[in-house]
C-alpha positions as CSV (number, residue, x, y, z in Angstrom):
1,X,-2.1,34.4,-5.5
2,X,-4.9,33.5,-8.0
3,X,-1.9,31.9,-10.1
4,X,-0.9,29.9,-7.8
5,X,-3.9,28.6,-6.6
6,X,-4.8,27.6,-10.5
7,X,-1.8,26.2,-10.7
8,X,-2.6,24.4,-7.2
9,X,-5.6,23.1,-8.8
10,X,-4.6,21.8,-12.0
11,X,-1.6,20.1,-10.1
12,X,-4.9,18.4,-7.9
13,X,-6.6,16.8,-10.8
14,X,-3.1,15.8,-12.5
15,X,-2.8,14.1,-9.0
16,X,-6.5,12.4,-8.8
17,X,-5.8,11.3,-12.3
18,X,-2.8,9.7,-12.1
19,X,-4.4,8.0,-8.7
20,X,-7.3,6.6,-10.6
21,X,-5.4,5.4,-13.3
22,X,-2.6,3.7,-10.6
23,X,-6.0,2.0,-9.3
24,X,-7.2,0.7,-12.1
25,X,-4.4,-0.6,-13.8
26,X,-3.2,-2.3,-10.4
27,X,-6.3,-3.9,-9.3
28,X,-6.8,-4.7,-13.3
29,X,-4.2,-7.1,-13.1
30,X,-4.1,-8.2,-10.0
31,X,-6.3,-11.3,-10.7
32,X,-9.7,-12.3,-12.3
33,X,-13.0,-11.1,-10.8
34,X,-15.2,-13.7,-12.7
35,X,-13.1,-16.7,-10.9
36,X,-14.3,-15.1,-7.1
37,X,-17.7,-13.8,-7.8
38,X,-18.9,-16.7,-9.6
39,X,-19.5,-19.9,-8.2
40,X,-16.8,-22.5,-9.5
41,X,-19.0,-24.7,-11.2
42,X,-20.6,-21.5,-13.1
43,X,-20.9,-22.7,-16.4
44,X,-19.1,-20.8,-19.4
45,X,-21.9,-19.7,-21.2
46,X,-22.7,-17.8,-17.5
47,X,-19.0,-16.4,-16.8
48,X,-19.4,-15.3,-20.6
49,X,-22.6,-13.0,-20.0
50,X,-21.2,-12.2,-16.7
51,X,-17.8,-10.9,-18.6
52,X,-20.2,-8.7,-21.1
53,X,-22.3,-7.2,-18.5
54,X,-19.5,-6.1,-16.4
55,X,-17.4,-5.1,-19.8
56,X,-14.7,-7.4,-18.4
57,X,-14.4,-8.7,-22.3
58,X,-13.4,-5.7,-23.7
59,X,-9.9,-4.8,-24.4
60,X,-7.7,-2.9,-21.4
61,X,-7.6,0.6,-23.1
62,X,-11.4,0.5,-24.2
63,X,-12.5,-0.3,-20.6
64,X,-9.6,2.3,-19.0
65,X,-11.4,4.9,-21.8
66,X,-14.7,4.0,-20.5
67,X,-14.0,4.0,-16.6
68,X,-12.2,7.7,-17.0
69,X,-15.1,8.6,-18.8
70,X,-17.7,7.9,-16.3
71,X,-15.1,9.3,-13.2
72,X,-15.3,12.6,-14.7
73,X,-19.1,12.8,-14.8
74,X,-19.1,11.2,-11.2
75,X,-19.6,7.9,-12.0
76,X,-17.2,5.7,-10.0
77,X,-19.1,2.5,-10.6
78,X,-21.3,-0.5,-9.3
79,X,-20.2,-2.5,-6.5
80,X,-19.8,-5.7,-8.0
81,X,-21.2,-7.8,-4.8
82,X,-24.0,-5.8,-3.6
83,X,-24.7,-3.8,-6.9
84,X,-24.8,-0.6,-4.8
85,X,-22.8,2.5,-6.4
86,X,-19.4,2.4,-5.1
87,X,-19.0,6.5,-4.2
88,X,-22.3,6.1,-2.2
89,X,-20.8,3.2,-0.2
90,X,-17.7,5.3,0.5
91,X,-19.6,8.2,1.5
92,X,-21.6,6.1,3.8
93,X,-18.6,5.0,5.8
94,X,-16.6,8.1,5.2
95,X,-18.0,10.1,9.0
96,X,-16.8,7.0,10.9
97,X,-13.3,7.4,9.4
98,X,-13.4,11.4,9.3
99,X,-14.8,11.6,12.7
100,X,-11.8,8.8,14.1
101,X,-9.3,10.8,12.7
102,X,-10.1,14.0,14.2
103,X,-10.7,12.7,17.3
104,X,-6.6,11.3,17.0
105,X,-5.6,14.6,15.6
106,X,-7.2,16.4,18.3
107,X,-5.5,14.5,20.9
108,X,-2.2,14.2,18.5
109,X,-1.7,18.3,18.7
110,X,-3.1,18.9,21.6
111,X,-1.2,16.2,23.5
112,X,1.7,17.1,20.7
113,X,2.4,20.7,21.4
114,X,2.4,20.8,24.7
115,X,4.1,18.0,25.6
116,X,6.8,19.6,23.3
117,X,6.6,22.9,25.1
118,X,7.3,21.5,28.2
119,X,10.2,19.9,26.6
120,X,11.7,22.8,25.5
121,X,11.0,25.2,28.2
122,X,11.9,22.5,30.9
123,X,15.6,21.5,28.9
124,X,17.7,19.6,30.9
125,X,15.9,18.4,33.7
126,X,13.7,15.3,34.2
127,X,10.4,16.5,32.3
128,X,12.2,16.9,28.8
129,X,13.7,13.4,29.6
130,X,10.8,11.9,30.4
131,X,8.7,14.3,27.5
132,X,12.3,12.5,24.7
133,X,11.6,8.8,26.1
134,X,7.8,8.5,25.7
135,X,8.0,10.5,22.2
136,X,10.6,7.9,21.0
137,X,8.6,4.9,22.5
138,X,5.4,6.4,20.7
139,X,6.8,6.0,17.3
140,X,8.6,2.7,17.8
141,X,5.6,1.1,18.4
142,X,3.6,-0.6,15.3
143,X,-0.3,1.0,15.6
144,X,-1.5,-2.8,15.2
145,X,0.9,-3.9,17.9
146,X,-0.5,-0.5,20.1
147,X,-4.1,-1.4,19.2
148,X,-4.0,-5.0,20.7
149,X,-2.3,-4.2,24.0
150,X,-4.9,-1.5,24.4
151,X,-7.5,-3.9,23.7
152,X,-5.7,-6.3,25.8
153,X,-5.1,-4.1,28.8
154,X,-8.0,-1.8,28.9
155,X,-10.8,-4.2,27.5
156,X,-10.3,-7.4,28.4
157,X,-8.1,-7.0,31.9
158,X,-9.4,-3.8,33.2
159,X,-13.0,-4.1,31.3
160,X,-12.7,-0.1,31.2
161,X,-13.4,0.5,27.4
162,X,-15.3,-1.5,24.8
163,X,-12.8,-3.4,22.8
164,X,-15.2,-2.7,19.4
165,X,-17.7,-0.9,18.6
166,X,-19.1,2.2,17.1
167,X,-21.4,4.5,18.7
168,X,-20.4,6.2,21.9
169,X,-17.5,8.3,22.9
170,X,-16.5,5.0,24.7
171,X,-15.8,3.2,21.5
172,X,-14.0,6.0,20.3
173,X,-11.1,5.9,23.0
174,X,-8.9,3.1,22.0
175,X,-9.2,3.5,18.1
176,X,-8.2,7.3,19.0
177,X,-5.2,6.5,21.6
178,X,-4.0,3.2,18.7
179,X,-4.1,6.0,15.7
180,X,-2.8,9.3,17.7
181,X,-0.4,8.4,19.3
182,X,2.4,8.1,16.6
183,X,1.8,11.4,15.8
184,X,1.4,13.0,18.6
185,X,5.1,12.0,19.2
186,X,6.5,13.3,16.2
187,X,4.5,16.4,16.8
188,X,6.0,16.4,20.3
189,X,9.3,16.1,19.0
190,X,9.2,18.6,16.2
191,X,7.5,21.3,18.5
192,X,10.2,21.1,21.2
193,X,12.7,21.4,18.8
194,X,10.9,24.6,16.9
195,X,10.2,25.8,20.4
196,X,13.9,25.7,21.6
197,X,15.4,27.6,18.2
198,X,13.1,30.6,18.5
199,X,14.0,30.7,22.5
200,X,17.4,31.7,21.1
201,X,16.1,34.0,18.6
202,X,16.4,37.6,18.7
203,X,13.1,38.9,18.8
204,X,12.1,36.6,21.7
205,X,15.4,38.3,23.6
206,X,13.8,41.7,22.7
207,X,10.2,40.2,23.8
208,X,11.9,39.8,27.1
209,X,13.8,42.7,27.2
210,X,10.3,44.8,26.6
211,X,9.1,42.6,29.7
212,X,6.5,40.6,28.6
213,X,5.7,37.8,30.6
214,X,7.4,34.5,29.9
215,X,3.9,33.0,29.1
216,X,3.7,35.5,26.4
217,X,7.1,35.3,25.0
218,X,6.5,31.4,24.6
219,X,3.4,30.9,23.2
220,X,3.0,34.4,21.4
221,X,6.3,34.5,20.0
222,X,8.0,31.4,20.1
223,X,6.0,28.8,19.8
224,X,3.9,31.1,16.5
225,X,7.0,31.0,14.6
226,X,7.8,27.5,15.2
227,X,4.2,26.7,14.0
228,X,4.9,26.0,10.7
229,X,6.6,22.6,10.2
230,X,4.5,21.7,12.7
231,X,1.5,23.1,10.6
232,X,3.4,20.8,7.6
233,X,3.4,17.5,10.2
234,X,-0.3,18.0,11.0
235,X,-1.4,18.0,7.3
236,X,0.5,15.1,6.7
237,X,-0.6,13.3,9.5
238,X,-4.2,13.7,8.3
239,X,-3.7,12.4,5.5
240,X,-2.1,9.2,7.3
241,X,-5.2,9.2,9.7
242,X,-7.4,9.3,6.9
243,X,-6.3,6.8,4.6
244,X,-4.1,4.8,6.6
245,X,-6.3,3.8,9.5
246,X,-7.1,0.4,7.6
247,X,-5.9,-2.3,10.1
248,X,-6.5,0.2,12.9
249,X,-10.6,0.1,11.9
250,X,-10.1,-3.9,11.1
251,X,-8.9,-4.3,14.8
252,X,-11.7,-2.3,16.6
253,X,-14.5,-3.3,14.1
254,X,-14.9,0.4,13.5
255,X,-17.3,1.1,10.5
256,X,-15.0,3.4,8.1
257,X,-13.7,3.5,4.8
258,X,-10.8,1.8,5.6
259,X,-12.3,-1.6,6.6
260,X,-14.6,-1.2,4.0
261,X,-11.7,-0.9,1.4
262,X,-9.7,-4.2,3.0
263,X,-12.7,-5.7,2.8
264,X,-13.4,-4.8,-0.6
265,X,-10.0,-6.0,-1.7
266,X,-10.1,-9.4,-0.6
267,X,-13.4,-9.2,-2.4
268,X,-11.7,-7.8,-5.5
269,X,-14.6,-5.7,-5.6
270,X,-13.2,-3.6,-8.0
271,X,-15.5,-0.3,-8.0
272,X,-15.6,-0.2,-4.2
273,X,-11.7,0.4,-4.1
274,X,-11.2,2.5,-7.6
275,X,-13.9,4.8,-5.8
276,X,-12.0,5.2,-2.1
277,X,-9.0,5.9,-4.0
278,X,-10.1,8.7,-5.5
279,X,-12.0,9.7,-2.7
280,X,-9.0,9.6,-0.9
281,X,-6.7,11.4,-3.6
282,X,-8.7,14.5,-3.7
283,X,-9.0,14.4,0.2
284,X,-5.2,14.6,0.3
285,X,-4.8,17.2,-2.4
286,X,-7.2,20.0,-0.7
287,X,-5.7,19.2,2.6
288,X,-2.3,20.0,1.2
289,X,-3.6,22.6,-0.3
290,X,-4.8,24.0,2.3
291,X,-2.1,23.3,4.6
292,X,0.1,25.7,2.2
293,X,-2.2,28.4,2.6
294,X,-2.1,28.2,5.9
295,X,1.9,29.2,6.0
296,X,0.9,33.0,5.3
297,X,-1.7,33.2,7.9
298,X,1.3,31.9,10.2
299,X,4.3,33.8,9.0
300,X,3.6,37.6,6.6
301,X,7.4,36.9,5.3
302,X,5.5,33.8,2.8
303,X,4.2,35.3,-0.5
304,X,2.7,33.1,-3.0
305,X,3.2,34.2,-6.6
């Protein structure tokens, strides 16, 4: 176990490293920052000083050298427009964005699993139709598409929910329901299909043979064992809700990381987004990690070696 979990780690950094270099190199080419943070009629003797204080005149592999250099001692950089450090900025908007994705995986697996329950249990009759229809619709429909006709329906028609906003549980609803709802379906879909193969197991035959009640054979026996690609789904989906909420937070002027990064980009603020993708990167390594761990508190049979 202790083997695998080094070799767990050392596959995280190789994973945050190759993130931050990705970053770099992509937003390194990706256009001039002196030509958008200077004023066009900045004189050259002013982009010049701007280019050495920045280190923008020094040759690509010196300044990769440098800016790997200064991630390992925690360094992510200076925000070049507000000349705040970039990691503080990310940590400052990081609660909005964890808290918004909890709330949507809370009502993803919730919402999820039983809705696939009922599926299964129900097979054949209206309920796992209806359960089928709505989980399909759910992950046809584009999250910015979802966001505006829950803004449009429920903000401006009905005048039920604030359309932006950060604050109350209020402002929380429709950034939740616009983010959740995709996975809640495939979680919907994956549990009912988990649920139905272990109803045709052998040990949940014998559960009922012993005379247990049918409450107990489903969500003690069943529905454990057909835990863990759902367990798989959820950690993946977290990682989506964390780092891919970025026109979801754009839409309802919610205050996370993700706005903060699209913001940032159009900026070419550099630092700001070098920093969230590392941020991120490690984020979605422990969670992974994590979410293999997880497999042996579900299922003995797993041994990690």
């Amino acid at each position: 176990m202790l083997a695998y979990l080094a070799r767990r780690l050392i596959l995280v950094l190789v994973v945050v490293w190759g993130a931050a270099t990705l970053a770099f190199f992509l937003l390194f080419f990706s256009g001039d920052p002196v030509n958008l943070l200077l004023p066009l009629d900045a004189s050259p003797e002013v982009r010049a000083q701007f280019r050495r204080a920045n280190g923008f005149d020094r040759p690509v592999a010196e300044q990769y050298l440098h800016y790997l250099s200064r991630v390992v001692q925690g360094d992510l950089g200076v925000s070049l427009r507000n000349q705040t450090p970039a990691l503080r900025l990310v940590l400052e908007r990081m609660p909005a964005s964890m808290l918004l994705a909890a709330a949507a995986l809370l009502f993803a697996v919730v919402f999820g699993v039983l809705a696939g329950v009922l599926a299964a249990v129900r097979k054949g009759t209206a309920s796992e139709f209806i359960v089928l229809f709505l989980a399909l619709l759910g992950q046809s429909m584009p999250v910015f598409w979802l966001g505006l006709m829950l803004i449009l329906v429920f903000g401006l028609e009905l005048r039920w929910l604030p359309i932006s906003g950060y604050g109350t549980w209020q402002h929380l609803v429709l950034p939740t329901l616009a983010v959740g709802t995709f996975s809640m379906a495939a979680i919907a879909r994956l549990t009912r299909g988990g649920v139905l193969r272990e109803l045709r197991s052998d040990h949940v035959r014998t559960a009922r043979a012993k005379g247990l009640s049918e409450r107990v054979v489903i969500y003690k026996h069943a529905l454990r064992n057909a835990a863990i690609p759902v367990v798989t789904v959820v950690g993946l989906q977290l990682g989506n809700l964390l780092s891919g909420a970025v026109i979801t937070e754009t839409i309802f002027a919610w205050p996370g990381v993700g706005r903060l990064v699209l913001t940032a980009v159009t900026q070419k603020d550099f630092p700001v987004v070098q920093a969230a993708v590392i941020v991120f990167a490690v984020l979605l390594a422990v969670i992974n990690l994590a979410v293999d761990l997880l497999y042996s508190l579900l299922d003995p049979r797993v041994r990690y070696h």
